[in-house]
C-alpha positions in Angstrom: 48.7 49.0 8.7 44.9 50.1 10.0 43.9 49.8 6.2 45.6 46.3 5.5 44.0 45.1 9.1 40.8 46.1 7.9 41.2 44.3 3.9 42.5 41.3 5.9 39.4 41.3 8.2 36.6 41.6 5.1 38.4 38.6 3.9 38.1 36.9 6.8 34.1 37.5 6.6 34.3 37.0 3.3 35.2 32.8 3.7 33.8 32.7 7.6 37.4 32.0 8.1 36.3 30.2 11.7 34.0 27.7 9.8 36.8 25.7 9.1 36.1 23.8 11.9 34.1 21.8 10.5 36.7 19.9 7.7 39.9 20.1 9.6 39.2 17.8 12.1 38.5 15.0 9.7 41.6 15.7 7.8 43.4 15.0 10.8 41.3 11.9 11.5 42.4 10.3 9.0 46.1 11.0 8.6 46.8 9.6 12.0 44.8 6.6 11.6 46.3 5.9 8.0 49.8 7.3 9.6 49.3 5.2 13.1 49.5 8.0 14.8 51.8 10.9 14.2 52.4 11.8 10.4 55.4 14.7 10.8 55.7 18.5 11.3 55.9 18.7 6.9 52.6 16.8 6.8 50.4 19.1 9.2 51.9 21.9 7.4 51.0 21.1 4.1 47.9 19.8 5.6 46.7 22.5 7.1 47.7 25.0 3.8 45.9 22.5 1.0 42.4 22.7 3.5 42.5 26.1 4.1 43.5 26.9 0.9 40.7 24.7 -0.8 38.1 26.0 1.5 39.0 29.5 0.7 38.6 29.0 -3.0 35.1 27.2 -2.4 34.0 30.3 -0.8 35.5 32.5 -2.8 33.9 31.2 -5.6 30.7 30.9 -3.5 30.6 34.8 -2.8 31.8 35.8 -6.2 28.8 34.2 -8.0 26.5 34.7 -5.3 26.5 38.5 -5.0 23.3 38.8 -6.9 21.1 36.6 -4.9 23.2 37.7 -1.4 22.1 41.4 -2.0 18.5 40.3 -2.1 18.7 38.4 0.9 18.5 40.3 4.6 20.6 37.9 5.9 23.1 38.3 3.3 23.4 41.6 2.3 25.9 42.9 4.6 28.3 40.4 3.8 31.4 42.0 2.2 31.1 40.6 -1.3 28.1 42.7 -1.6 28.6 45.8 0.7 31.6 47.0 -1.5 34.5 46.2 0.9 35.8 43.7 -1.2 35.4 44.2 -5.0 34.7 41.7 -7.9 38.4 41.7 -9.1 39.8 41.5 -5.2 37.5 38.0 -5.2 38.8 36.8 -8.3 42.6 37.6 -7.5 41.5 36.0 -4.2 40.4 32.7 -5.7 43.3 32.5 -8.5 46.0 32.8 -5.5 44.3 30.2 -3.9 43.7 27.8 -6.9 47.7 28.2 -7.5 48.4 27.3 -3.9 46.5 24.3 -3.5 47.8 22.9 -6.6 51.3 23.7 -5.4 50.7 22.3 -1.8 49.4 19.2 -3.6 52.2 18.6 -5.6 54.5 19.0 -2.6 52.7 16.1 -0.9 52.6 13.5 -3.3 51.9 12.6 -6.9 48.4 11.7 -6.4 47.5 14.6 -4.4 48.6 16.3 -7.4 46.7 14.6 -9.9 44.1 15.0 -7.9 44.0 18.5 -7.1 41.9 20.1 -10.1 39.2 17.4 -10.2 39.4 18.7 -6.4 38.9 22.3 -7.1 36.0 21.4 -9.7 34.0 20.0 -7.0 34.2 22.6 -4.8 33.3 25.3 -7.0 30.5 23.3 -8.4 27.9 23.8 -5.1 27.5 27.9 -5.8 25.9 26.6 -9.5 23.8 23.4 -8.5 21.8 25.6 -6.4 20.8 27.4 -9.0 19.4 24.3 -10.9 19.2 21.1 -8.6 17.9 20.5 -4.9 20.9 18.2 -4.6 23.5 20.9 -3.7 22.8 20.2 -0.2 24.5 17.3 -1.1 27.1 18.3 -3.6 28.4 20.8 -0.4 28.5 17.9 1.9 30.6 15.8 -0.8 32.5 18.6 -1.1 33.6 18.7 2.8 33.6 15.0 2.5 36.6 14.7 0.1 39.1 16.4 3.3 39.4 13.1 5.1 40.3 11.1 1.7 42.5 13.9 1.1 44.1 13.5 4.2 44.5 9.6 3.7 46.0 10.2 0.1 48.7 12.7 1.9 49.9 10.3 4.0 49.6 6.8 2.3 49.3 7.9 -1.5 46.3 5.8 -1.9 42.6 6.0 -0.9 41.8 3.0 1.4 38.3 2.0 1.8 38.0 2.9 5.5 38.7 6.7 4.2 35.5 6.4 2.1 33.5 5.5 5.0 34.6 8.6 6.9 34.2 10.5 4.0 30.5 9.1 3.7 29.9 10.3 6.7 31.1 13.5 6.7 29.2 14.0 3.2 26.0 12.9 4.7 26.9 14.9 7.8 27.3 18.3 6.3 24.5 17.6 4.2 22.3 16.9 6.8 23.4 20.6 8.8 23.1 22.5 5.6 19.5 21.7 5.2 18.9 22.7 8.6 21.0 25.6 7.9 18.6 26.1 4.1 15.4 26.2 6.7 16.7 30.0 8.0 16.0 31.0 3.8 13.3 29.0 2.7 11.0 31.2 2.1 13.8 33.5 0.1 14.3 31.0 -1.7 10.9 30.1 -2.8 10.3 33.7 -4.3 13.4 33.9 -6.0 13.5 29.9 -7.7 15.9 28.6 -6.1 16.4 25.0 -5.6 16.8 24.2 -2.2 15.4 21.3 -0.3 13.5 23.2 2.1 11.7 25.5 -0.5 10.6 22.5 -2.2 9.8 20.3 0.5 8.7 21.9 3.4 10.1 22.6 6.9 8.5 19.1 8.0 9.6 16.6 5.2 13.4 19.3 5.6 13.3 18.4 9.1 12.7 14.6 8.8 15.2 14.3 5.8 18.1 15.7 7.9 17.3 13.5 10.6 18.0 10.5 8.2 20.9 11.7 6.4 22.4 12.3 10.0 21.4 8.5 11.1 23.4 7.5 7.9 25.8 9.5 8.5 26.3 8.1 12.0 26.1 4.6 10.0 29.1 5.6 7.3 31.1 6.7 11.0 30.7 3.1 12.5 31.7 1.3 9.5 34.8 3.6 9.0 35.4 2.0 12.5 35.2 -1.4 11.7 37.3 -0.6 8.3 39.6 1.2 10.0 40.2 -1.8 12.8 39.8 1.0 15.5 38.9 0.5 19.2 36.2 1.6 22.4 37.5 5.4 22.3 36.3 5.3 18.3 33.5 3.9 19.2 33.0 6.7 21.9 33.7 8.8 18.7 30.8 7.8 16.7 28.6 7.7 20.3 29.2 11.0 21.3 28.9 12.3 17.4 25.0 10.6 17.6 24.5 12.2 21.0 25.3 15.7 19.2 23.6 15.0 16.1 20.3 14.6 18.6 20.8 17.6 20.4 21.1 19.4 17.6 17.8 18.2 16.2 16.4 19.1 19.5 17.1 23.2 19.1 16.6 23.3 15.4 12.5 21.4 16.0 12.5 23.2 19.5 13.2 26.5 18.0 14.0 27.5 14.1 15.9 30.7 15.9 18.4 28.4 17.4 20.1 27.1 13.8 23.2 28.8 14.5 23.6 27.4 17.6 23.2 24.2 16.5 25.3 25.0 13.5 28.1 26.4 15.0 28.5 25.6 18.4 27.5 21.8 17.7 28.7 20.8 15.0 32.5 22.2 15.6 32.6 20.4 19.2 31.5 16.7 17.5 34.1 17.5 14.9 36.9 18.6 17.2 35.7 15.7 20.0 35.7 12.8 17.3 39.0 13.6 16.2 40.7 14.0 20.1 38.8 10.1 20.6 40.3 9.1 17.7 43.5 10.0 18.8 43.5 8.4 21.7 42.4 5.7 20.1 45.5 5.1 17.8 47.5 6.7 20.8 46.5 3.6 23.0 45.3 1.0 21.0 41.2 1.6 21.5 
């Protein structure tokens, strides 16, 4: 039992099992505004399986690729893709049980989940090789959180309403915008090993400035999901307090480059988890 506690654990660092946080929330945002409110126990279910199923395959794939770069990196090299406790054929098994699950949960949901669930997975496996060619995988990993709340639309509704592509904007512009603040802690790793992030290519400055602006749109995308979505003032208070979080978290990261994981963490998983509970009492009462 100690030995399978242990495997389960490695997995666990593997994915960053807790980073979840950060697409759940919007799942759930947008089921109960496309449901009205509650969507059933057999929805959350399969709800919470496809996204945790999805996000394990993205970083699955992520680590599996990655081991060469990650063992070159000090902040990487203890990760357990790349310290031995979990092997190359462990990661793929990994990813292959969780490609067949999210394509099974998918089909349990609806027929356009299903047809949508490999163009799904090809997204989210493509951020580990953009990096190695394109500054825009900043980008292609915020799309790639981004698709959770259309997802979560299409489980419910069996369509993709334009308000879900708002939210989905601004998630995409979102986690794009904390994952080149996130890039700044590697820049110069990446610079002496050619790869093609933002940071290594423009600077800590210009980084810093960009983020800033993908935030601001992606506080922009939030208010027009409002609008779209005929939502009321505790929405509103949604896409406030998200702004007001955004800022603070541009305060630590120009205050002090060592305080990126507070910002990315502790930040960003309360303005995910706050926006949804507004949301919800938004629908609840009627804004």
């Amino acid at each position: 039992m100690d030995a399978i506690r242990r495997k389960l654990a490695d997995f666990s660092e593997l994915v960053m099992f807790q980073h979840s946080v950060f697409s759940l929330p919007f799942i759930f945002v947008a089921m109960v505004v496309a449901a009205g409110g509650w969507f059933g126990w057999r929805l959350l279910v399969l709800g919470v399986l496809a996204a945790v199923s999805a996000r394990n395959f993205a970083m699955g794939v992520n680590r599996y690729l990655d081991r060469d770069i990650d063992a070159l990196n000090p902040r990487t090299r203890t990760r357990p893709s790349v310290d031995g406790r979990v092997s190359g054929g462990q990661m793929l098994a990994f990813i292959l049980l969780n490609v067949a699950a999210f394509i099974l949960v998918a089909w349990a949901i609806n027929d356009l989940a299903f047809k949508l669930s490999v163009p799904i997975l090809l997204v989210l496996g493509a951020y580990t090789l953009f990096k190695r060619f394109s500054s825009l995988a900043h980008v292609v990993l915020g799309f790639s959180l981004g698709l959770a709340p259309i997802a979560g639309a299409v489980a419910v509704l069996g369509a993709i309403p334009a308000w879900s592509l708002a939210l989905a904007a601004g998630v995409t512009f979102w986690v794009a915008g904390f994952d080149l603040l996130y890039s700044l802690q590697d820049m110069e790793f990446d610079r002496r090993h050619g790869l093609h992030s933002i940071p290594a290519k423009l600077g800590a400055d210009n980084t810093l400035r960009l983020a800033a602006l993908f935030h601001l749109v992606a506080v922009g995308f939030w208010a027009l999901f409002v609008v779209l979505a005929h939502l009321g003032g505790f929405a509103w208070g949604a896409v406030a307090f998200a702004a007001g979080m955004l800022g603070y978290e541009h305060y630590l990261v120009h205050k002090d480059f060592t305080q990126i994981d507070r910002a990315f963490f502790t930040v960003n998983g309360y303005l995910g988890f706050v926006f949804f509970a507004l949301v919800i009492l938004d629908v609840a009462i009627g804004g």
